[in-house]
N, C-alpha and C positions, 0 to 999 in steps of 0.2 A: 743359573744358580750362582750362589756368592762362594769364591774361593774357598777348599775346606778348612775347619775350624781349628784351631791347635789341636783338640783335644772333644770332637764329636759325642753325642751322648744318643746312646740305642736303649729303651724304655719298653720291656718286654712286659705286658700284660699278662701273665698266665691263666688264666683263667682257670680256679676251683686247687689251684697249688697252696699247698700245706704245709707246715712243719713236718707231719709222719709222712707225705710223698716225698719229700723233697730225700730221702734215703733210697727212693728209685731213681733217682735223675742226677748224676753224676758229673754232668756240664754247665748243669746252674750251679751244682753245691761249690764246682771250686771257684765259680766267684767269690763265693763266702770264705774263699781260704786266700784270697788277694785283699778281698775288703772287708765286710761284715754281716751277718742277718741280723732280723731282728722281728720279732712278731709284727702286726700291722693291725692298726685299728679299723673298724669297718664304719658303716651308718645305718642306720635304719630305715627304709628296708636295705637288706644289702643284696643289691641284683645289681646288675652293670649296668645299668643307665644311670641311677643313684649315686654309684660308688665313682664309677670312672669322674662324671661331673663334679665332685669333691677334689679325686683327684687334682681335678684340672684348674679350677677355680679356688681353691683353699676352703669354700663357703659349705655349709650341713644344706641340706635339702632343701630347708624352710625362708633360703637366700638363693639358692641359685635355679630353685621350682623345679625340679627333677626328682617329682616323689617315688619313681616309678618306672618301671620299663612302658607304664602308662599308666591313664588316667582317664576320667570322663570329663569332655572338656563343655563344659557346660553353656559355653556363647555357642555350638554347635550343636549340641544337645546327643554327641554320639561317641561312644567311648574309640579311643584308638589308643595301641601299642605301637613301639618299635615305629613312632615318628622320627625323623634323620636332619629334618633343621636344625641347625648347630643355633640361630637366633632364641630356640626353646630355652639353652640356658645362657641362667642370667646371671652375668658376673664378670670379670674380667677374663680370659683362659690366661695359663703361662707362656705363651708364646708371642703373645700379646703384649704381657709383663715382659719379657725378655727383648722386643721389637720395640718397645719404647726404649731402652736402654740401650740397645743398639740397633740400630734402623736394617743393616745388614743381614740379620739373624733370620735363618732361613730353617724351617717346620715341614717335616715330612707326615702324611698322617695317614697310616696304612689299617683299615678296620675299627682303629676307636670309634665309639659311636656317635652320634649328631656331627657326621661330619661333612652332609650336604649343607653349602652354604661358609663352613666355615672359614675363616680368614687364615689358616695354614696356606705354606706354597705349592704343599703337592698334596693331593687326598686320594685313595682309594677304598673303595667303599662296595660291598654287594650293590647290586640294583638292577634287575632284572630289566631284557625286553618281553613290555606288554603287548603285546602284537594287535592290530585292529581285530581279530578275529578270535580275540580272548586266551589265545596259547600266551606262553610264559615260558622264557629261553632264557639261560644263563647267560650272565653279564656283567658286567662293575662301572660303576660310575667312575672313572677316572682324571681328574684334573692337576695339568694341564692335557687339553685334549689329544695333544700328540703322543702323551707317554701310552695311550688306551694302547693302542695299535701295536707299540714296542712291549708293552709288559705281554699283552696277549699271544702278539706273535711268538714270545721268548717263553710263555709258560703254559701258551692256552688258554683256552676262555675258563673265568672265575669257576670254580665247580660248585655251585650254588646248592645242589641237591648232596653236595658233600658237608654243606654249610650248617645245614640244617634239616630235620625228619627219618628217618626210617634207615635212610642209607649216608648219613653223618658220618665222617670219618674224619681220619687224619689227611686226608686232602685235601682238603680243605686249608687247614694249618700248612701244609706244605706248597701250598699256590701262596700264601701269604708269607712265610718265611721266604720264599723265591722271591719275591718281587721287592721283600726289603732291604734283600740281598743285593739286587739290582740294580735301587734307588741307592741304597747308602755309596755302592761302588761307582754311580756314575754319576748322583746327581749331588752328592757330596754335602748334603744337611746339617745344620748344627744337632739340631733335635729329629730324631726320627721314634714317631710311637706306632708299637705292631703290636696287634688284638691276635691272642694263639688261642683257639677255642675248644681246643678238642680236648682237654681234660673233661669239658663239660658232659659229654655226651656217655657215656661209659660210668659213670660216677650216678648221674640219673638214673641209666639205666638200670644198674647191680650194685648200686650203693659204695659208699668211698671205699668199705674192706673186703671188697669181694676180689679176687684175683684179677679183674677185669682189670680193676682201677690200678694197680701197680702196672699192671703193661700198658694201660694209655699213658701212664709217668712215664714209663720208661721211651714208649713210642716217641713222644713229645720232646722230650731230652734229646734224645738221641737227633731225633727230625731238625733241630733248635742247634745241634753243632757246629755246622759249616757257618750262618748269620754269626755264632758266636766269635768264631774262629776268623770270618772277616772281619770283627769289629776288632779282634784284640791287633789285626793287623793293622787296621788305618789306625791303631792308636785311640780309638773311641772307648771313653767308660759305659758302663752296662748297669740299670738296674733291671730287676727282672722281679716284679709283683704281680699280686692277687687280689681280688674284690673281695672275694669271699671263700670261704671253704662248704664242702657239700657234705651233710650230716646225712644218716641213716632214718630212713621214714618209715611206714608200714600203715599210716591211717591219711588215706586223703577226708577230705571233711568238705564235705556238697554245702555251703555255705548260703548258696541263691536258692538250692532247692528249698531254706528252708524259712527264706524269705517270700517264697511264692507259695508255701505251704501256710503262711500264715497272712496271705491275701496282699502285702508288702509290693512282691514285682508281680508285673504283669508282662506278656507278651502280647503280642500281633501273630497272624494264623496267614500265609498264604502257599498256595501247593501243598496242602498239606501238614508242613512244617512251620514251628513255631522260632520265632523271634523276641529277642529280648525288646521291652520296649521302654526304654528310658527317658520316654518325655510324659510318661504317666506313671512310672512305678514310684511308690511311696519310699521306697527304699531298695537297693540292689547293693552289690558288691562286684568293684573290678579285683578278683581274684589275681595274682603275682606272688607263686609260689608259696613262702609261706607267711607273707604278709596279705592283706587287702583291704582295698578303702571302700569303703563303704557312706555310699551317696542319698540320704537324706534328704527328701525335698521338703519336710515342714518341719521345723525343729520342736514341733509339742508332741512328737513322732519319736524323739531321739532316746526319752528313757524306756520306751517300750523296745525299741528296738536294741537298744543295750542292755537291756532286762534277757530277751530272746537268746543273744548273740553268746551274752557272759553264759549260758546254762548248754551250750552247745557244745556236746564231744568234741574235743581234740581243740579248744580256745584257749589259750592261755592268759590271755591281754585283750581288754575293749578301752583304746584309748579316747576321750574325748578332745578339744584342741584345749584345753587345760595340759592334758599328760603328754599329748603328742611334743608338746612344747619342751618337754621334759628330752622328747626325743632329738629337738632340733629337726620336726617334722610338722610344724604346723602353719601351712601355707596356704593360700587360696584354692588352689588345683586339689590336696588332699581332702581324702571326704571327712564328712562330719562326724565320721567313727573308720579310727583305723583297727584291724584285728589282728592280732599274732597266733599265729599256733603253738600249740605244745610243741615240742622239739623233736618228737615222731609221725607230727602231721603235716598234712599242707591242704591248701583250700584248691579247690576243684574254679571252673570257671561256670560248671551246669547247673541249668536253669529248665530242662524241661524237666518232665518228671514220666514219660513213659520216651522211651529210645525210637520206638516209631515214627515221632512226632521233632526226631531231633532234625537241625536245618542241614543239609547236605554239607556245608561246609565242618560240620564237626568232622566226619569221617577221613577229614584231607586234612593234608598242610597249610594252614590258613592263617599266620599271624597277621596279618592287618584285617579280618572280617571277626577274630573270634575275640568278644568281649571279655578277654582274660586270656590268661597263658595257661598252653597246651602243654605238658611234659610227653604226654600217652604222644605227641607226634614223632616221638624217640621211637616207637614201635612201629612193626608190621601187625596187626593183629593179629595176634596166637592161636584166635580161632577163627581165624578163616583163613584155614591150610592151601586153601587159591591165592592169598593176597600179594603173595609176590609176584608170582604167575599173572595177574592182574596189571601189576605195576609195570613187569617186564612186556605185556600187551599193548601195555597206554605210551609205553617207549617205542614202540613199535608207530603205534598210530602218531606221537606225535614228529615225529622223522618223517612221516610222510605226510606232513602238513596238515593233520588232521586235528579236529579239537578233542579233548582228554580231560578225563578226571579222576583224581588218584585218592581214589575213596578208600583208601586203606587202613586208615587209623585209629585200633581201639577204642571203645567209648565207657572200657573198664579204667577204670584207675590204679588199680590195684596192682599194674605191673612196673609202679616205679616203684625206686626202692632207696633216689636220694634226692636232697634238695635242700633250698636255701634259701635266706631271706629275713629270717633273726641274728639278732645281737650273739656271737657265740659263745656256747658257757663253758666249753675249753678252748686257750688259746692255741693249741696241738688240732686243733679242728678248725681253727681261724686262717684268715689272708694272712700271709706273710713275706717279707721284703729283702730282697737282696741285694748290695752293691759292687762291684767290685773295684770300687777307690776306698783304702784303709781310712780316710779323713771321715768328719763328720755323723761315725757312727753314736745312735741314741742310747739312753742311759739304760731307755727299756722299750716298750712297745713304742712303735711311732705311730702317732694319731692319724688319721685317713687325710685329715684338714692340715696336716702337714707336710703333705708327700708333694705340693707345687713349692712352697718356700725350697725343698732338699733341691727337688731340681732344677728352680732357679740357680740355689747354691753350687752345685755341680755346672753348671752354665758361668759361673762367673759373675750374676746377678749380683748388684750390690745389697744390702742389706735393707737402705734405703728407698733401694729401686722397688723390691721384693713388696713391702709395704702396699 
């Protein structure tokens, strides 16, 4: 690595941190009393695949094609989430911009997401081993290949199942604070960006004002002290932001069921179970909280189906790429109707319409098989008083090399109670930005498409460079 830098910059992601949390977390706020807050502007949709790629590139969706935490990609004909090629977006990144300007400048990049592939010097990233025999072991992709072995040894393998599902927690966050700990102290980065997730999980679950979500503020805070307290030592400045903020829901809204209810999607039938089939439905929807695109194969199809879609409980918005345009979301990959929710709803990702007939992987933790985001994989099923008993077996079975399936996840909706994904209608409910260098603080909210110019600026980037 290249000698450390005067003056290092640690770029703390919070995930779902707010104006009203930020009075539980006491270690970010006093950056704000060395530098400045200031609300943060988000995009539409605002989910971390969208927002971060803004971030990172200066560009709105409809430039750097990151409409989504997914999308249906249509030269494939098969929807996927939570794809990790950093080549998906398109645009310059900042560190990119900062390595033209100085050849030296060295990028740590610890959970931001598409970060398989990318041109940073160090990356770690979830990534599971898939084992020939279909088990699924915790793991992280880690580059350079030698650091795998030393982060692991020093913190233990990735805690994947802390990551995400049923049993999420703050360990997640705390394998990831450890290891930036690690990198910033030995591998001495100009730019180092760490993804903290665990506001997320608690906030879903019991909604932003339920007591939950004040103690994952404070857990997080608290967990985020000693990174902090390293960086004030090497002399490193800190911003420390949010994609988004998570509102109170109470209506999920089955959006596919009611595109199959009107002969629109269809599925495939094998074992039993049904399959979404999207190289013959006339119209479906990738569900993403509380946005979704909605994929039109014949455009004399489009005013029926936005006829359907505007008369649908809990819709707020059916944009066409007229209005999307409006959004700075009207790109090739978004569908030919995007949908908003009302601001107590969010859109389901189901498509069957009797539970019997649903595909085994509803019942698990399945982000790359299930054609939309799953929140219900935040639970244990609350009615089936075995299901942990179950999970705690499948732990069993898979320690002893056996294969497993951790069918344990709701196919109620109804037990979440936050989420996110609209434009915010208070900004005390929005992302919001902390620095703590007093220089360069904004007049008012900083725009999402502004947050790579700052931190070029905080880098040293010339203005010209920035360009």
């Amino acid at each position: 690595m290249s000698a450390v830098t005067e003056s290092p910059l640690l770029v703390l992601d919070v995930v779902g941190m707010t104006p009203k949390l930020l009075r539980h977390m006491p270690n970010i706020s006093a950056l704000a009393r060395e530098g400045w807050q200031a609300g943060l502007g988000t995009v539409l949709p605002a989910v971390t695949c969208s927002v971060q790629s803004t971030f990172l590139t200066g560009r709105m969706p409809n430039e750097h094609g990151i409409v989504g935490n997914g999308w249906y990609f249509r030269e494939l004909g098969e929807v996927f989430l939570w794809r990790q090629h950093n080549r998906l977006v398109q645009g310059e990144k900042l560190w990119e911009t900062a390595r033209a300007a100085n050849p030296d400048f060295q990028t740590a990049n610890v959970c931001w997401w598409y970060a398989m592939g990318a041109t940073t010097d160090i990356t770690v990233t979830p990534r599971p081993i898939y084992h020939a025999d279909g088990r699924k072991s915790p793991d992280a992709y880690i580059r350079p290949p030698a650091l795998h072995d030393d982060l692991v040894g020093a913190l233990g393998d990735f805690p994947l199942f802390q990551y995400w599902g049923p049993t999420a927690s703050l360990a997640s966050s705390e394998w990831i604070i450890g290891a930036s700990r690690k990198i910033l102290r030995e591998q001495h980065p100009d730019l180092l960006l760490a993804y903290v997730p665990h506001l997320d999980y608690d906030l879903q679950r019991f909604g932003p004002d339920a007591p939950e979500a004040a103690r994952a503020a404070r857990e997080v805070d608290a967990a985020l002290k000693p990174l902090l307290d390293d960086a004030r030592n090497a002399g490193a400045r800190v911003v420390a932001l949010s994609e988004y903020g998570i509102t109170s829901v109470r209506r999920p809204v089955d959006i596919n069921r009611l595109l199959r209810r009107e002969g629109l999607l269809e599925v495939y039938t094998q074992d039993g179970m049904e399959y979404l089939d999207p190289w013959v439905s006339r119209a479906f929807a990738v569900a993403d909280h509380q946005v979704a695109h909605v994929y039109v194969a014949d455009e004399s199809d489009i005013p029926r189906v936005t006829a359907l879609l505007s008369e649908l409980s809990g819709v707020d918005e059916v944009l066409d790429r007229a209005a999307q345009a409006r959004y700075g979301l009207d790109h090739a990959r978004s569908g030919e109707l995007v949908v908003v929710a009302d601001p107590d709803a969010w859109f389901t990702y189901y498509y069957w319409l009797d539970d019997d007939r649903a595909p085994d992987f509803a019942r698990g933790v399945e982000i790359h098989r299930k054609p939309g985001y799953d929140p219900a994989e935040l639970f244990f099923n609350p009615a089936d008083k075995l299901a942990k008993a179950k999970a705690g077996l499948n732990l069993v079975r898979k320690k002893a090399g056996l294969r497993y399936a951790m069918q344990v996840v709701p196919l109620d909706p109804t037990y979440v109670r936050g989420s996110h994904g609209r434009l915010p209608a208070d900004p005390a409910d929005g992302p919001v930005i902390v620095c703590s260098v007093p220089d360069g603080e904004p007049a008012g909210a900083l725009a999402a498409t502004d947050v790579r110019n700052l931190l070029l600026q905080l880098q040293g980037v010339s203005e010209g460079a920035r360009r």
